[in-house]
C-alpha positions as CSV (number, residue, x, y, z in Angstrom):
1,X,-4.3,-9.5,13.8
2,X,-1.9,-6.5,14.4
3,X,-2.5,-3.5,13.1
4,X,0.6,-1.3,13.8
5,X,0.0,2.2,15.2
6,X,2.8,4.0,13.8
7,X,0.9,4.0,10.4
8,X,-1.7,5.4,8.4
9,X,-4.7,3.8,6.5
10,X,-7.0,4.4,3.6
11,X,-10.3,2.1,3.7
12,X,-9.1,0.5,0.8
13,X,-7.0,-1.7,3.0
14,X,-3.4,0.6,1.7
15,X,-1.1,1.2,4.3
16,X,0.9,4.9,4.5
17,X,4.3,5.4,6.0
18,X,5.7,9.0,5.4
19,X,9.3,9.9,5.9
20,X,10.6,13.6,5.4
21,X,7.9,13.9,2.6
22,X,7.9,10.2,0.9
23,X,5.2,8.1,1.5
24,X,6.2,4.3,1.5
25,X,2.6,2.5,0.5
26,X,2.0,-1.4,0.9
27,X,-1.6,-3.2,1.5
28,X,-2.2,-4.1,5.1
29,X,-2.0,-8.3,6.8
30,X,-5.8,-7.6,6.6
31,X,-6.2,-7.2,2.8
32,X,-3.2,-10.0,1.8
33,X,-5.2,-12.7,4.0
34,X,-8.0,-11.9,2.5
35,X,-6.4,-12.0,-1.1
36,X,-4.7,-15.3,0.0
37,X,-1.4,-16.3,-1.8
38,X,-0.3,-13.3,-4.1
39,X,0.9,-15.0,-7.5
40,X,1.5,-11.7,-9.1
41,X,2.1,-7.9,-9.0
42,X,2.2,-5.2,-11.1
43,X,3.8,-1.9,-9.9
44,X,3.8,2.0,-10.9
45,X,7.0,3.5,-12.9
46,X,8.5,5.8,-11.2
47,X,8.5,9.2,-12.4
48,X,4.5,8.9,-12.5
49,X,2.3,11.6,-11.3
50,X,-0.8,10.2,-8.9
51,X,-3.8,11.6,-7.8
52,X,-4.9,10.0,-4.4
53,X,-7.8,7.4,-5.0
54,X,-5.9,6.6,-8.3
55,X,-5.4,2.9,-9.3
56,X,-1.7,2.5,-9.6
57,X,-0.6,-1.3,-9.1
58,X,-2.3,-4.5,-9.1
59,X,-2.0,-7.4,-7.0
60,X,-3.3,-10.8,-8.0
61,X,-3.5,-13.6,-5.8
62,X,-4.8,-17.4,-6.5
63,X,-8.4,-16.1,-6.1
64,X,-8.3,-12.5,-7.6
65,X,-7.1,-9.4,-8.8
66,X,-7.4,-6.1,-7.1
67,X,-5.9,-2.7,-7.6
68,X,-3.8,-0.6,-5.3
69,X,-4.7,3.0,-4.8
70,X,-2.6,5.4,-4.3
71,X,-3.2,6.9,-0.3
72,X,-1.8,10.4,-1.5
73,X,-1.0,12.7,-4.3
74,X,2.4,12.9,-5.4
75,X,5.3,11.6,-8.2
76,X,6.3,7.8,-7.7
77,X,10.0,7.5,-6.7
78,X,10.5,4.0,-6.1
79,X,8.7,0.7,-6.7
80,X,9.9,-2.5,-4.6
81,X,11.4,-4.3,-7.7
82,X,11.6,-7.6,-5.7
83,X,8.0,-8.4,-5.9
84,X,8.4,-8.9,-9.4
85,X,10.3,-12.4,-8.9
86,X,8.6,-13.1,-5.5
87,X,5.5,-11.3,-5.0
88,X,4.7,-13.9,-2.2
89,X,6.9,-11.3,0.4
90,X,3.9,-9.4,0.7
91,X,2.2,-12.2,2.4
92,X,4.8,-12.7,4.6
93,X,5.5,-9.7,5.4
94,X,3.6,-6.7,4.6
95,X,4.8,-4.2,6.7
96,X,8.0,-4.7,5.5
97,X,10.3,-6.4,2.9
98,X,6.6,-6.7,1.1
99,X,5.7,-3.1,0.5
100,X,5.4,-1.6,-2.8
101,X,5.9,1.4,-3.9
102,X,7.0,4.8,-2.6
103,X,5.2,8.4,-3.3
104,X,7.3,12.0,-3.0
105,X,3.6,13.6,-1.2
106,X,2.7,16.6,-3.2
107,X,0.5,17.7,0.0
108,X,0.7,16.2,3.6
109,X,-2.7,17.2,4.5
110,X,-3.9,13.9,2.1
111,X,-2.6,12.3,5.2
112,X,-5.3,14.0,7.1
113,X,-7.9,11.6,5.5
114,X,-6.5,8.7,6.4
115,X,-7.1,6.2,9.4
116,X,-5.2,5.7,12.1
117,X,-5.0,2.0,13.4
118,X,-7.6,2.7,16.2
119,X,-10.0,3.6,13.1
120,X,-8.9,0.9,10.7
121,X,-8.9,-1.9,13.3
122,X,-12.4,-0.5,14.0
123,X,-13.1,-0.9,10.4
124,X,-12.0,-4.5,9.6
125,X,-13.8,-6.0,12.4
């Protein structure tokens, strides 16, 4: 299972990718395989203010439903409106067309507590 290195983690299976201050946030392969086929998502408006650990989407798959926190503190700018008609591109590709929403980071150092994918491979066995 790859786990890519230019990323961040939190141990709730969220993935982090910042660019000049916004935070693009998906789940990682690890946390869609376990969900299985995702049937459903539910994603943050943007314009909402988050508090890292916050639950701010959902994903539910054949199996269950689990909510996405948010990795970092911040104001939602984007949400990845696709999912809505085919949240099944997070399974197929979550680091990429299948991530879901984007944060403008109120403070970098959240990044700080986050894994790196030496630590969250380490993590997930």
């Amino acid at each position: 299972m790859s786990v890519p290195e230019n990323l961040k983690y939190a141990e709730s299976h969220e993935w982090v990718s910042l660019d000049e201050g916004v935070a693009t946030v998906g789940i990682t392969h690890h946390a869609q395989e376990e969900l299985s086929e995702l049937v459903y998502v539910e994603l943050p408006e943007a314009g909402k203010q988050v508090a890292k650990g916050d639950p701010v989407a959902v994903v539910e798959s054949v199996k269950a439903a689990s909510d996405i926190y948010a990795p970092v503190s911040g104001e939602i700018v984007a949400a990845n409106a696709e999912l809505e008609g085919d949240p099944s591109k997070v399974n197929a590709e979550p680091y990429g067309a299948g991530w879901l929403f984007k944060v403008k980071v109120a403070d970098e150092g959240d990044l700080d507590g986050l894994l790196d994918a030496s630590a969250y491979g380490a993590a997930i066995g």
